[in-house]
N, CA, C and O atoms as a Tinker XYZ file with bonds, in Angstrom:
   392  protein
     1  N      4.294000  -30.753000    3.345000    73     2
     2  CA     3.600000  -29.476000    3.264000    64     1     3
     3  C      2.130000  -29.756000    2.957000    63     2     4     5
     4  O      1.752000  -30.424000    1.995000    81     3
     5  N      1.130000  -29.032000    4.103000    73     3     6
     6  CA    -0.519000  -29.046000    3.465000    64     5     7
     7  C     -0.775000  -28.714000    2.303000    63     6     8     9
     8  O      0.062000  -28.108000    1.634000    81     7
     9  N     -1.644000  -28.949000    1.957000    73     7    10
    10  CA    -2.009000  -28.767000    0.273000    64     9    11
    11  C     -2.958000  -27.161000    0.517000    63    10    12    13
    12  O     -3.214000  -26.507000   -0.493000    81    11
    13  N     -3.321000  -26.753000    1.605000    73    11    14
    14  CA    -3.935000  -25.841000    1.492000    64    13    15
    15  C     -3.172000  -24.639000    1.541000    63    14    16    17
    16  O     -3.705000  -23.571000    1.242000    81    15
    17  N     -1.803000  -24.714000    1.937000    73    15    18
    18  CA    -0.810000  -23.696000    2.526000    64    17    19
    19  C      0.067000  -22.543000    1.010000    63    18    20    21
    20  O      0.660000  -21.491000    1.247000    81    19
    21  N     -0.088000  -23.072000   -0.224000    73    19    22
    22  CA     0.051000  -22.577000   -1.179000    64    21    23
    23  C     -1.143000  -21.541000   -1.299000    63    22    24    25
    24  O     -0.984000  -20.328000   -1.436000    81    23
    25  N     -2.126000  -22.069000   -1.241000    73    23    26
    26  CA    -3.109000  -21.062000   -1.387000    64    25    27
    27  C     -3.511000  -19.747000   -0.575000    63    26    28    29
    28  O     -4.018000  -18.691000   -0.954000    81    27
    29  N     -2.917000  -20.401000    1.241000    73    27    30
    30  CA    -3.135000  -19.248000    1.686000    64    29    31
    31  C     -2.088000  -18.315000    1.569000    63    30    32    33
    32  O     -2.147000  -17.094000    1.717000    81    31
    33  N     -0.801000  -19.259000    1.193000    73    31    34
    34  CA     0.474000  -17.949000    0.769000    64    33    35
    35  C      0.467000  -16.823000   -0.369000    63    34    36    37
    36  O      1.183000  -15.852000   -0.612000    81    35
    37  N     -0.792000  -17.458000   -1.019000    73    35    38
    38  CA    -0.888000  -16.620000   -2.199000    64    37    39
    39  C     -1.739000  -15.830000   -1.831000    63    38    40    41
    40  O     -1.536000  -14.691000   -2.254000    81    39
    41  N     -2.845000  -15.979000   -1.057000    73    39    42
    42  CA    -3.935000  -15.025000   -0.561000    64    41    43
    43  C     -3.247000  -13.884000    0.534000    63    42    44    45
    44  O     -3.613000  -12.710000    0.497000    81    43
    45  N     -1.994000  -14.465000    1.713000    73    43    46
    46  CA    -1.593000  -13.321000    2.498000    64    45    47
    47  C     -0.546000  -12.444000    0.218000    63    46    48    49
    48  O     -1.017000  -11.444000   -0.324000    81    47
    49  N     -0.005000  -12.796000   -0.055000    73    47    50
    50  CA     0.626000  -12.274000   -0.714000    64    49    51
    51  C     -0.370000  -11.106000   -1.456000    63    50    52    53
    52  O     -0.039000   -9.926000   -1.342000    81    51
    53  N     -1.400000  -11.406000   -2.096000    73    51    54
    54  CA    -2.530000  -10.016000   -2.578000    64    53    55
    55  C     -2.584000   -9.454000   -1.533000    63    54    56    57
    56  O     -2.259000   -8.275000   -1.669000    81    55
    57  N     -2.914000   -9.792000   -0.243000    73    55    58
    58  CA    -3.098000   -8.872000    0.736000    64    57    59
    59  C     -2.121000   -8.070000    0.895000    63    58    60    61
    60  O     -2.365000   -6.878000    1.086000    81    59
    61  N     -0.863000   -8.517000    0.856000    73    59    62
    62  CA     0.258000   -7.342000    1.239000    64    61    63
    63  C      0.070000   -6.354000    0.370000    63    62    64    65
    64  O     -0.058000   -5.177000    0.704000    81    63
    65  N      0.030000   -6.940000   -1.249000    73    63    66
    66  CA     0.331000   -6.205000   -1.960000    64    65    67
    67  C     -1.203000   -4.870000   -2.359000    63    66    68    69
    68  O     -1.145000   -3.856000   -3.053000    81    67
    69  N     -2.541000   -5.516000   -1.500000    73    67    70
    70  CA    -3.756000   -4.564000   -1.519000    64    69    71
    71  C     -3.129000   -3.761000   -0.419000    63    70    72    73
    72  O     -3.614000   -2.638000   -0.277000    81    71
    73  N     -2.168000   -4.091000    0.379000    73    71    74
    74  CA    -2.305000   -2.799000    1.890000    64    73    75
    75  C     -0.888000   -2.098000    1.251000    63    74    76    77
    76  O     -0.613000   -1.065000    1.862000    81    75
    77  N     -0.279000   -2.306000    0.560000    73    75    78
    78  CA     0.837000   -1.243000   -0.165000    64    77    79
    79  C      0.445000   -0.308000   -0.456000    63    78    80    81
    80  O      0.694000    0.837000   -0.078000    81    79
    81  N     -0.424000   -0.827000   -1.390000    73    79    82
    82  CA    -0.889000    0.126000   -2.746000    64    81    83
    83  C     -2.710000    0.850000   -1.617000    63    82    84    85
    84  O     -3.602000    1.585000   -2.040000    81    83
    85  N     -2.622000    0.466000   -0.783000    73    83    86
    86  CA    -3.773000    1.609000    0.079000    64    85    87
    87  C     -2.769000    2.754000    0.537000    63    86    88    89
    88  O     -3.009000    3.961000    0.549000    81    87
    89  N     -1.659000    2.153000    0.891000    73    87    90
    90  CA    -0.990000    2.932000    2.002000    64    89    91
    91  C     -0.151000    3.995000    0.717000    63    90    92    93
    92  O     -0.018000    5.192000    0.972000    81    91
    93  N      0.351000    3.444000   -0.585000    73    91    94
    94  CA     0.867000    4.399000   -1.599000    64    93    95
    95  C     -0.502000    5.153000   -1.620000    63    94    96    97
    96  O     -0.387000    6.372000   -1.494000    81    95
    97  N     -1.644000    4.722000   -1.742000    73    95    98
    98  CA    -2.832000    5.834000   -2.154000    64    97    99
    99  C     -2.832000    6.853000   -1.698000    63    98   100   101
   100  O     -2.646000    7.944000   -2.237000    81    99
   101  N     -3.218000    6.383000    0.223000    73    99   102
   102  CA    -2.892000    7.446000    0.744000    64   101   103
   103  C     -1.925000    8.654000    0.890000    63   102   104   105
   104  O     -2.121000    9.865000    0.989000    81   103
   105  N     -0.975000    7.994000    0.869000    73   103   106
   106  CA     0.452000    8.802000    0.783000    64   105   107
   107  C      0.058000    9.605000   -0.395000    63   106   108   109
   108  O      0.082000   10.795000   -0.081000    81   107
   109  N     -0.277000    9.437000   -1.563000    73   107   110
   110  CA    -0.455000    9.877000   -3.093000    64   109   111
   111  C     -1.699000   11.415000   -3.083000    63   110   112   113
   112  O     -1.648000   12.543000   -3.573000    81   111
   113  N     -2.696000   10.675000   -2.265000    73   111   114
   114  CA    -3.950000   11.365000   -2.060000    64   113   115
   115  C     -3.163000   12.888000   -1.076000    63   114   116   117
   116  O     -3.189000   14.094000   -1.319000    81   115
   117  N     -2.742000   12.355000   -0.323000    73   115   118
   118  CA    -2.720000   13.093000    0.916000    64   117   119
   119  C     -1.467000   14.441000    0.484000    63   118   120   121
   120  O     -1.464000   15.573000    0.967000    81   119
   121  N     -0.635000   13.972000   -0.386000    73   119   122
   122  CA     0.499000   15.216000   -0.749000    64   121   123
   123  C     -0.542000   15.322000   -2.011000    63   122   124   125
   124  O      0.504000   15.392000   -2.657000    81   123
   125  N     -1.412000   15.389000   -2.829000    73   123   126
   126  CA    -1.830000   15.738000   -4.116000    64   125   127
   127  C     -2.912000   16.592000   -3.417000    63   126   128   129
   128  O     -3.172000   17.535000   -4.165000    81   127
   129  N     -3.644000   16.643000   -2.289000    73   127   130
   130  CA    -4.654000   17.358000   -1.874000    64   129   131
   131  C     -3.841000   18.534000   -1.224000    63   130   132   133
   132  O     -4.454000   19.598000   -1.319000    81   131
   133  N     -2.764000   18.622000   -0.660000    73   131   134
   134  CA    -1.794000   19.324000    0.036000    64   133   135
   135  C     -1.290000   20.486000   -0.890000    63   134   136   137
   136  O     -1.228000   21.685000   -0.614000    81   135
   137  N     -0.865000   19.697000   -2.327000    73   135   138
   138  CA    -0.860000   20.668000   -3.573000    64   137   139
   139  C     -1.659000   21.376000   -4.004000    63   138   140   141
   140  O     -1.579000   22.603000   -4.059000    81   139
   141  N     -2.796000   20.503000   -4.475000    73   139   142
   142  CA    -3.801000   21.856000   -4.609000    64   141   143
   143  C     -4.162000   22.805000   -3.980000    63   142   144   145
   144  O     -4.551000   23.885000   -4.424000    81   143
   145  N     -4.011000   22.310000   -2.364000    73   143   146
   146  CA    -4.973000   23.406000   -1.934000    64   145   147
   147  C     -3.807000   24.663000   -1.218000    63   146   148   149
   148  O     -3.869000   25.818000   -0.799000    81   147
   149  N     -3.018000   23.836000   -1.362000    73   147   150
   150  CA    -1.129000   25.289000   -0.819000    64   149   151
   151  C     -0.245000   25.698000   -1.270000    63   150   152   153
   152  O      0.700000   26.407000   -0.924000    81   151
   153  N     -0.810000   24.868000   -2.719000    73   151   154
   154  CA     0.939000   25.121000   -3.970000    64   153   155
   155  C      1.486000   24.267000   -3.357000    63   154   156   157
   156  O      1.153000   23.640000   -2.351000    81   155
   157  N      2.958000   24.221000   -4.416000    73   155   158
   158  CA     3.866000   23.151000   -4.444000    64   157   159
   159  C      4.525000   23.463000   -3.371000    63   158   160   161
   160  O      4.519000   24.665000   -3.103000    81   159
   161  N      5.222000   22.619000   -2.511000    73   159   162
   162  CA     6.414000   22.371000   -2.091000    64   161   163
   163  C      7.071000   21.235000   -1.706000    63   162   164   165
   164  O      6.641000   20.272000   -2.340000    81   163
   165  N      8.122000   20.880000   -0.762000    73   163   166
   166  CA     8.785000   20.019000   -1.013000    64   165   167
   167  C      7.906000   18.361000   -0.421000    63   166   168   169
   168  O      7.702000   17.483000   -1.259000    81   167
   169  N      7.579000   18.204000    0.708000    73   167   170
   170  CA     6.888000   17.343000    1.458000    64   169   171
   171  C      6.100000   17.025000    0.379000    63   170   172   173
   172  O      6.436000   16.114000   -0.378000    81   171
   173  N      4.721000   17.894000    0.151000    73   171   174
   174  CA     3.562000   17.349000   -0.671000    64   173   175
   175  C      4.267000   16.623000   -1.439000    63   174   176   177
   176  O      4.465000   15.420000   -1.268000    81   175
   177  N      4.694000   17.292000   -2.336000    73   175   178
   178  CA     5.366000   16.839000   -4.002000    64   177   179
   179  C      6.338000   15.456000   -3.555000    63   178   180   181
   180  O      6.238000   14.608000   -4.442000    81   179
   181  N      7.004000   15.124000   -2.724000    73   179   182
   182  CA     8.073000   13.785000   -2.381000    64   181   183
   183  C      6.723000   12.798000   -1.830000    63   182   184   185
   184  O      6.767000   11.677000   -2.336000    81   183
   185  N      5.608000   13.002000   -0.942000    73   183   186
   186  CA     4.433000   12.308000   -0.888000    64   185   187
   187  C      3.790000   12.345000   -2.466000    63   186   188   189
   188  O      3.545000   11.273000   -3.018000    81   187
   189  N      3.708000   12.751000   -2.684000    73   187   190
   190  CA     2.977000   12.411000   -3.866000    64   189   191
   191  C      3.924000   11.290000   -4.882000    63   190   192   193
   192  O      3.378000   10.189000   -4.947000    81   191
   193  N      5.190000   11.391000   -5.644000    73   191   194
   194  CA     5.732000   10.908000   -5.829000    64   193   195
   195  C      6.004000    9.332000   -5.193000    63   194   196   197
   196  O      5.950000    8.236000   -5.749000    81   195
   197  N      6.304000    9.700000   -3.840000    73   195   198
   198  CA     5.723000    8.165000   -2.711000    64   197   199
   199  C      4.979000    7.643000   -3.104000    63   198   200   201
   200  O      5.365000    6.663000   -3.740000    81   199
   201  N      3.765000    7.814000   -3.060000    73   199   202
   202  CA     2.712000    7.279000   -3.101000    64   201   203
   203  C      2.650000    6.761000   -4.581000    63   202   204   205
   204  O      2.782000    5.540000   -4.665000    81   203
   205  N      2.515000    7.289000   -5.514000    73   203   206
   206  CA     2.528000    7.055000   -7.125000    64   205   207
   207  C      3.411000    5.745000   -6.949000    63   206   208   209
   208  O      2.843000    4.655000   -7.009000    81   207
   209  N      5.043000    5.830000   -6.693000    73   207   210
   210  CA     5.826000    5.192000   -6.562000    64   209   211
   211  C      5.249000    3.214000   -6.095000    63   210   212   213
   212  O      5.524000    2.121000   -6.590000    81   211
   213  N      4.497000    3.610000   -5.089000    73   211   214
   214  CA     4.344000    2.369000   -4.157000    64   213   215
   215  C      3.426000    1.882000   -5.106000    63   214   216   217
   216  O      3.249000    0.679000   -5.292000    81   215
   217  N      2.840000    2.768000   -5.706000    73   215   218
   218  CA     1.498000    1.936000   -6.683000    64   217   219
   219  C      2.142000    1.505000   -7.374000    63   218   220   221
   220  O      1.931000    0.299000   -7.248000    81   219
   221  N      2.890000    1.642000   -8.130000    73   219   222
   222  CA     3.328000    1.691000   -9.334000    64   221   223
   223  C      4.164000    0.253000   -9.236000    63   222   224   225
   224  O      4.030000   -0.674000  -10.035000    81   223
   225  N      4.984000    0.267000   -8.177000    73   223   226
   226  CA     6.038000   -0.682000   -7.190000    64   225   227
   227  C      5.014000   -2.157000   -7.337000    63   226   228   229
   228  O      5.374000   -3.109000   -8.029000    81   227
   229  N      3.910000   -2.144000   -6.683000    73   227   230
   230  CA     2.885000   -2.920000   -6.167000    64   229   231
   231  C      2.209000   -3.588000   -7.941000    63   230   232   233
   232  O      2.211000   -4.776000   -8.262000    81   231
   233  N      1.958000   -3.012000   -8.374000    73   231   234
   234  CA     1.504000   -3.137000   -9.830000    64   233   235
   235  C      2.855000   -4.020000  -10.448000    63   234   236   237
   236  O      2.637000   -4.933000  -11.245000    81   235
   237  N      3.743000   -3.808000  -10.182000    73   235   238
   238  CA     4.796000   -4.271000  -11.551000    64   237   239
   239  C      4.783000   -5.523000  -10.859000    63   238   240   241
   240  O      4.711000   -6.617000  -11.420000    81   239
   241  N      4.869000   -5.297000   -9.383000    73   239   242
   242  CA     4.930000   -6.800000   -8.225000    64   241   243
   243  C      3.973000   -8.108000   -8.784000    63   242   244   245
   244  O      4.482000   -9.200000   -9.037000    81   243
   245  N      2.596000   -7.848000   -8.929000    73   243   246
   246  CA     1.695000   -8.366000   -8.368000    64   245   247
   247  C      1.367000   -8.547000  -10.616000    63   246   248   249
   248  O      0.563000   -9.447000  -10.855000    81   247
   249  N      1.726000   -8.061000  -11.476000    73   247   250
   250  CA     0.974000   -8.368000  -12.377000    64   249   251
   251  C      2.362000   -8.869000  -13.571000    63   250   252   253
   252  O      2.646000   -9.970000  -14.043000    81   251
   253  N      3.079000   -7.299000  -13.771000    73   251   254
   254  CA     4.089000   -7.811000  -14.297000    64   253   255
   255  C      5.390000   -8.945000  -14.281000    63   254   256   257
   256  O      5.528000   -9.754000  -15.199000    81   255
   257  N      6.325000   -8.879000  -13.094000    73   255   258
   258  CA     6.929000   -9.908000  -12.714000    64   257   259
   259  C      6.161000  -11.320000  -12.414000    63   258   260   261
   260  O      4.937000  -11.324000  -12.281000    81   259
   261  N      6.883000  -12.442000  -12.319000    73   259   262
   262  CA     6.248000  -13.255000  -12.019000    64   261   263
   263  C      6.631000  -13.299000  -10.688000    63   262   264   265
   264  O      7.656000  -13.177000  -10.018000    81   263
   265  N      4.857000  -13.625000  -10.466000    73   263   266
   266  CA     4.451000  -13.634000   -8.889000    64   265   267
   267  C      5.168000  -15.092000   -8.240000    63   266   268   269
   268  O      4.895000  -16.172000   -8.765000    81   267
   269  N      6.259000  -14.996000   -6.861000    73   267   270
   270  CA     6.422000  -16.114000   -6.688000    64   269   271
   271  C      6.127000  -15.866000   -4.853000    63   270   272   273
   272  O      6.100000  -14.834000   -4.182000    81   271
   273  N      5.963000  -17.136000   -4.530000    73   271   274
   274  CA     5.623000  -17.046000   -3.201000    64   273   275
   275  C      6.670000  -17.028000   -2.498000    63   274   276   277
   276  O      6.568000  -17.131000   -1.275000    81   275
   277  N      7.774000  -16.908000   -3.045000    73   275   278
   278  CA     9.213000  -16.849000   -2.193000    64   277   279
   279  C      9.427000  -15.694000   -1.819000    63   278   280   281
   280  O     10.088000  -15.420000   -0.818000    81   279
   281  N      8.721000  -14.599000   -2.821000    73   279   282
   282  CA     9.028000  -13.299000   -2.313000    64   281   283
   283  C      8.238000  -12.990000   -0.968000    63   282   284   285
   284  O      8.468000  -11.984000   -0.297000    81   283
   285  N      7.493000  -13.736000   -0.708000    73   283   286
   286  CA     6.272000  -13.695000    0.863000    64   285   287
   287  C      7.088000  -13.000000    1.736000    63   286   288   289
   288  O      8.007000  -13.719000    2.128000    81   287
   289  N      7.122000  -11.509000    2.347000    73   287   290
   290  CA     7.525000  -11.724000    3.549000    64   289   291
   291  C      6.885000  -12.164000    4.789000    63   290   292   293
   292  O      5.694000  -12.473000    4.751000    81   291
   293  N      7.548000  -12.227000    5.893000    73   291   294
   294  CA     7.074000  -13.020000    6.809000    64   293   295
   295  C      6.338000  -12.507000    7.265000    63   294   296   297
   296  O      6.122000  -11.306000    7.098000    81   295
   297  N      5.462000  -13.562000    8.284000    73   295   298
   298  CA     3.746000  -13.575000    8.653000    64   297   299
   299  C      3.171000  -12.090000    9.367000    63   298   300   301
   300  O      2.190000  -11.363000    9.210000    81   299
   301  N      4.296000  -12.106000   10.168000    73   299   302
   302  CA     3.526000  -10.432000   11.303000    64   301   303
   303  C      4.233000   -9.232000    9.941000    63   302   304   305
   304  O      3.701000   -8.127000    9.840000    81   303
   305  N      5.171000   -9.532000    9.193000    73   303   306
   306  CA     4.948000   -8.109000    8.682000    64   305   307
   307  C      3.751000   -7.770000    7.617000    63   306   308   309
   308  O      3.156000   -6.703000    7.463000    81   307
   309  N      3.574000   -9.120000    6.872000    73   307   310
   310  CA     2.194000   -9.092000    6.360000    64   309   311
   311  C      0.859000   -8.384000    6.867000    63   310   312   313
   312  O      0.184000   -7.559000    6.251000    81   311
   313  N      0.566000   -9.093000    8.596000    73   311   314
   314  CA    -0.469000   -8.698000    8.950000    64   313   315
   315  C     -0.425000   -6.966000    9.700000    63   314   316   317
   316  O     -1.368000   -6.227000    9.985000    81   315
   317  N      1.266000   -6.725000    9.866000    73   315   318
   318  CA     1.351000   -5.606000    9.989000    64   317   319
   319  C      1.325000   -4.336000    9.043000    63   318   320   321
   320  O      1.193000   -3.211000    9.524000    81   319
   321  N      1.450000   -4.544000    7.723000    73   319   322
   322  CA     1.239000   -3.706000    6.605000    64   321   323
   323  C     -0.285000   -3.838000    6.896000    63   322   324   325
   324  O     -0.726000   -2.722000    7.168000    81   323
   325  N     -1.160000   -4.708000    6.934000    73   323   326
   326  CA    -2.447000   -4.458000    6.420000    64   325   327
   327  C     -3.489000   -3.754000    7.792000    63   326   328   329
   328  O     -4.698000   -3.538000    7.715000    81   327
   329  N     -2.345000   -3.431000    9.327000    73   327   330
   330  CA    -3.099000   -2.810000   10.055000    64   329   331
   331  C     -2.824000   -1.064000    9.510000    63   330   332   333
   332  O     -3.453000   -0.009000    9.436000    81   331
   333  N     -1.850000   -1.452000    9.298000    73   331   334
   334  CA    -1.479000   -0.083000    8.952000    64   333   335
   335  C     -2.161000    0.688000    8.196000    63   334   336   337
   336  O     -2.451000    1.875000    8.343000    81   335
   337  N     -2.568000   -0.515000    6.835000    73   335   338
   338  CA    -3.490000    0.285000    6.031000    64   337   339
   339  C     -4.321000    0.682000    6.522000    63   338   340   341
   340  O     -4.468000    1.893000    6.361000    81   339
   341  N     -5.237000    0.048000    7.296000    73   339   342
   342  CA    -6.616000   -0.095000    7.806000    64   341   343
   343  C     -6.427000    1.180000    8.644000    63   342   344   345
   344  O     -7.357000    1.986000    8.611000    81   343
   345  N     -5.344000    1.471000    9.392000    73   343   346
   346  CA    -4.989000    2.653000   10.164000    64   345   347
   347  C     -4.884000    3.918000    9.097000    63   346   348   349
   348  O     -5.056000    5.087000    9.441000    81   347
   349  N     -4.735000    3.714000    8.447000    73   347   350
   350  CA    -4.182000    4.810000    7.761000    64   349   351
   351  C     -5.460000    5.235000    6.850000    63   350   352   353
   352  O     -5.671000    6.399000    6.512000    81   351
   353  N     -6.342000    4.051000    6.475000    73   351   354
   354  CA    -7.754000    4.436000    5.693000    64   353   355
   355  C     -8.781000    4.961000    6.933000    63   354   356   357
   356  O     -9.730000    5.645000    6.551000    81   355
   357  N     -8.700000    4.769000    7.993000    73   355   358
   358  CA    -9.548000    5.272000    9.128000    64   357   359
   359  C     -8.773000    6.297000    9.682000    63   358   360   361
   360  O     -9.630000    6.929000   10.300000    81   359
   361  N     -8.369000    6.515000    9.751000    73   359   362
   362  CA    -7.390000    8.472000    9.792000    64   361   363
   363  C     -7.575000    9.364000    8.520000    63   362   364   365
   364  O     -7.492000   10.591000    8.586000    81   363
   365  N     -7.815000    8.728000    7.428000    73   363   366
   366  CA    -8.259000   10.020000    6.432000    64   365   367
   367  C     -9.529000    9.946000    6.510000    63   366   368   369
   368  O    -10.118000   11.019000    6.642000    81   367
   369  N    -10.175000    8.945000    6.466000    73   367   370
   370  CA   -11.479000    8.968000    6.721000    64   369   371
   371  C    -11.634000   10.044000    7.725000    63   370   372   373
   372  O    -11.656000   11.209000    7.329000    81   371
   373  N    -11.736000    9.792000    8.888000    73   371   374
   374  CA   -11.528000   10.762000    9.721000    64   373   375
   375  C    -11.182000   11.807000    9.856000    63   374   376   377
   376  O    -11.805000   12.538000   10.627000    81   375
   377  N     -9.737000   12.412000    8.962000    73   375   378
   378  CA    -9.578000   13.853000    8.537000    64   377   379
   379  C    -10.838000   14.446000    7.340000    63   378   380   381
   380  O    -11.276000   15.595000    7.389000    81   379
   381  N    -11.236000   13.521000    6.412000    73   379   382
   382  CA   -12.840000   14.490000    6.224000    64   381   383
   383  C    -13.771000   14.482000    6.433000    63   382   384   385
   384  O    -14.491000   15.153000    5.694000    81   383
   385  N    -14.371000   13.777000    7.501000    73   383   386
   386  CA   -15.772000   13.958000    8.259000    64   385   387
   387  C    -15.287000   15.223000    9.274000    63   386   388   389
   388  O    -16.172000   16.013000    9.604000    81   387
   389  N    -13.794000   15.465000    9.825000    73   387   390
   390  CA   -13.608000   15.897000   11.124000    64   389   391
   391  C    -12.986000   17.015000   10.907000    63   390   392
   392  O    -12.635000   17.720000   11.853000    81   391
């Protein structure tokens, strides 16, 4: 095994765990703005909860447990969580300029 390959397993591993916790944000943001501005109901309030959830999920991941690189999942779902985010931060973006 390269000596450099620990390091980048640990670097895709923050990354997953930065495009979780974008994608809980959003989810979080997006039913908490839904609330205020329509009252409660069921969708917002289970997004909101989502979202809280994934942070919360992502946090216990990444600080509390110990971090091991075994938990890595594999390579395309990595880079696929973090398009997603990127998709998902350029669509709200986009819902408030638009």
């Amino acid at each position: 095994m390269p000596i450099g390959t620990d390091v980048m397993d640990m670097i895709e591993l923050r990354l997953y765990y930065a495009s979780l916790a974008i994608c809980g944000a959003i989810l979080g943001a997006m039913g908490l703005s839904s609330i205020v501005s329509e009252g409660l109901a069921l969708v917002p309030v289970l997004l909101s909860i989502g979202g809280i959830g994934m942070i919360a999920g992502v946090v216990y991941e990444a600080f509390i447990s110990s971090p091991s690189i075994d938990t890595l999942p594999d390579e395309r779902l990595v880079w696929f969580t973090v398009a997603m985010a990127a998709v998902g931060g350029i669509g709200g973006i986009w819902s408030l300029v638009g």
